[in-house]
Each structure stands twice: as C-alpha cells, then as structure tokens.
C-alpha positions, 0 to 999 in steps of 0.5 A, a space after each residue: 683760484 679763490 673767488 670772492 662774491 656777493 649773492 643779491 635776489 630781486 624778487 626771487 631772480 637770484 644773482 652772483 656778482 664780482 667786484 671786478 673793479 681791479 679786474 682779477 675776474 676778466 678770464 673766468 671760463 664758460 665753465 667756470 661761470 657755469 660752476 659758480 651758477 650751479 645749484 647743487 655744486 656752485 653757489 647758485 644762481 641765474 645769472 654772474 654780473 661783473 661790476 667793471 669800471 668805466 671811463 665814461 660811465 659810474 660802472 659797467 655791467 658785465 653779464 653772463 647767463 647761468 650756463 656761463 655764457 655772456 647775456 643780453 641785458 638783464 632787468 633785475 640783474 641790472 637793479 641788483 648791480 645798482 644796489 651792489 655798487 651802492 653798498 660797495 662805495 659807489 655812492 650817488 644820488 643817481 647813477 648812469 652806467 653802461 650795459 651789453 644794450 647801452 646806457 642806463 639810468 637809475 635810482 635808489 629810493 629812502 625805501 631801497 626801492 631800486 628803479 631802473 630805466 629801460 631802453 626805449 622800445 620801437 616794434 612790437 609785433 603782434 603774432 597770430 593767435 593774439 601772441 607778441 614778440 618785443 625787446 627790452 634788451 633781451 628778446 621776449 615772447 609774451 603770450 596772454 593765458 588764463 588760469 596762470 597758476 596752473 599752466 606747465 611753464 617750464 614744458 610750455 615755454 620750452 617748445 616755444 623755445 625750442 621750436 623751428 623759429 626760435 631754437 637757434 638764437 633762442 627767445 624768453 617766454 612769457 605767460 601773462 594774465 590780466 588781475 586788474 586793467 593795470 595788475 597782471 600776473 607774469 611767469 617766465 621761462 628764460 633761455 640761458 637759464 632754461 627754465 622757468 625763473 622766480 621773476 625776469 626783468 625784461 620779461 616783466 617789462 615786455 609783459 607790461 608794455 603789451 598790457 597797456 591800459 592808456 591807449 596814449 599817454 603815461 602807464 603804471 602797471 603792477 606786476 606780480 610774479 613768482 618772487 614778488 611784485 615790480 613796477 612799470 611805468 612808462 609812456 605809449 607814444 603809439 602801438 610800436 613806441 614805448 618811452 621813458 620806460 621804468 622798472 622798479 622793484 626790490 633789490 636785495 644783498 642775500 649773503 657774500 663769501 669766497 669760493 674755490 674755483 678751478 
C-alpha cells in the first residue's frame, strides 16, 4: 500500500498527516500507524492525524499517538491540522471542526500564527506536594521545578507515568518553571509517545492554567519550550474554571511524499 503524506511540526511537536478526505485510510492497522511514526524505519513523527470529512463540521480530526494507537486531543496536532486544511483547499477565514473532545474553533492569522480554542476546563486538583492533576483533552500532570534545564524529563517523568496510580490509564507529565509572573518555561513527557517531546499542546495549556497571575480575570501567559514559544490565553472564572481557552503558536508543512506501507 503506498500511502501519500504531509509532514507538519509546530514547535518541534512533529506530525504525519493524511488526507483521508476520500477515505483510502480508514483501515490502517496499529502497526501500520506505528511503522509510519517510527524514527528509524518510518517517517518519523509523534503522532498520525487524519484530516476526515464531516457533514456538520469543516473537518474531523482523527488522531493516533505514535505507538499506533488512537489519541486523546492533541493541542499543536490540532494547529497543525488547521494549518494543513488551509494549504489543502479548505479555505476560511475561521474554521469549526470536530475532535476525539469535542468541537473546536480556530484561526489562522497574516503571520500564519495559528490559534486554537480549547475546551473549557472545570477541575483543577491540587495534589500534595503542591502538584496538579487537569485536562485539556488529554490528562496532564503539572509539577513546578526549578532549574529545568537540568531535570532527567524522560526518567522523571516515566515514574509518574508509570507509578501504581497512573500506569494503567496512563497521564503526561509536565515540568514547569516560572521565568516571569507570566513566562514559564515547560517540558513534557507524553504517554503514547513515551517520551519526553519538543513541545505538547495540551501540556503547554495545563501548565498555563496552573500559572495564573490574574487570580479573576483575562490571563496571557508566554510559554517556552524545547521547540519554541506558544501562547496562552484564557479567562479564570475561579480556581476550578478556566474559559475562552487559547493556544496559539506556529504551525508549519516540513516535507510531503509517499511511502510503501505493508
């Protein structure tokens, strides 16, 4: 089976994506999803999204973490969908499209800055130790560090993971440090992926949320991470609802071609 692909990054977060628009894609295997994520034997990537169509919606996002199995919601994936819908004839000056979490709004700017709404957050719980535990359609742990530059992601990360609590539905793993009262810094370990990644969307999103600086009120907070900086913004209604959630950053095509897949 020859399969025909689109390779787009935001911030280092890299994807595969198939235009499955005429549904030649709707039976890839786990495996075959996993072959085409592989770094040494596939393409290479942290993640396969299929840009489907929908009757109510400008498209549907389809999305499978890099060991072939099908995804939570996936923040820079669904930027970099918007921006491969644009560039594939799906033209609009703003774009409502449905995700594994719901629907989702979006928006491409003259700079090609792609903004992203996120689903509104309603629990945020504080752990002991001063930890949080949120989704933001995927399930993040967010823990505050200092001297981030240093900290073993990948180990740390992994026995959060994989400890008695979370081993067997799995969570991410955030490291955050706080630059500025609102700049942070951010690295995350995704689950599916197991690893730590250049940058995660949703990671990015539960990070700022927890990093408020307005207690009531509109927040912007400027995140930086391994692949480069994104953008927060969103409104605290109190210490568990979060609305009118943001994520906004770069998304960018990388290469596209075929490859041979059994």
């Amino acid at each position: 089976m020859i399969v025909r692909f689109i390779k787009y990054q935001g911030t280092g977060n890299d994807f595969v994506i198939l235009d499955n628009r005429n549904n030649d894609y709707n039976h890839l295997s786990t495996e075959q999803i996993a072959f085409i994520c592989h770094r040494r034997f596939g393409i290479g990537a942290d993640g396969l999204m299929l840009l489907n169509n929908h009757p109510n919606f400008d498209f549907e996002m389809k999305y499978y973490n890099a060991d072939g199995k099908e995804g939570s919601m996936c923040g820079n994936g669904g930027r970099c969908l918007v921006k491969c819908a644009y560039h594939q004839g799906i033209r609009k000056d703003s774009y409502h499209f449905i995700a594994v979490d719901g629907p989702h709004d979006a928006e491409i700017d003259d700079k090609g800055t792609v903004r992203l709404k996120m689903q509104d957050v309603t629990k945020v719980k504080e752990l002991s130790g001063g930890d949080f535990e949120l989704n933001t359609g995927s399930p993040h742990y967010v823990k505050i560090v200092t001297q981030l530059d240093a900290l073993d992601v990948f180990h740390e990360g992994r026995a959060i993971r994989y400890n008695d609590h979370y081993e067997k539905t799995g969570i991410n793993v955030n490291f955050i440090e706080t630059e500025t009262s609102d700049t942070i810094k951010v690295r995350t370990y995704e689950r599916g992926v197991e690893d730590e990644t250049y940058s995660c969307g949703t990671g990015v999103t539960a990070a700022a949320l927890v990093s408020y600086h307005n207690e009531i009120g509109f927040n912007s907070v400027l995140v930086h991470t391994k692949g480069g900086s994104l953008r927060v913004e969103y409104e605290r209604i109190d210490e568990n609802t979060y609305n009118n959630i943001w994520l906004c950053g770069p998304a960018e095509r990388v290469f596209e071609g075929e490859i041979k897949v059994i």
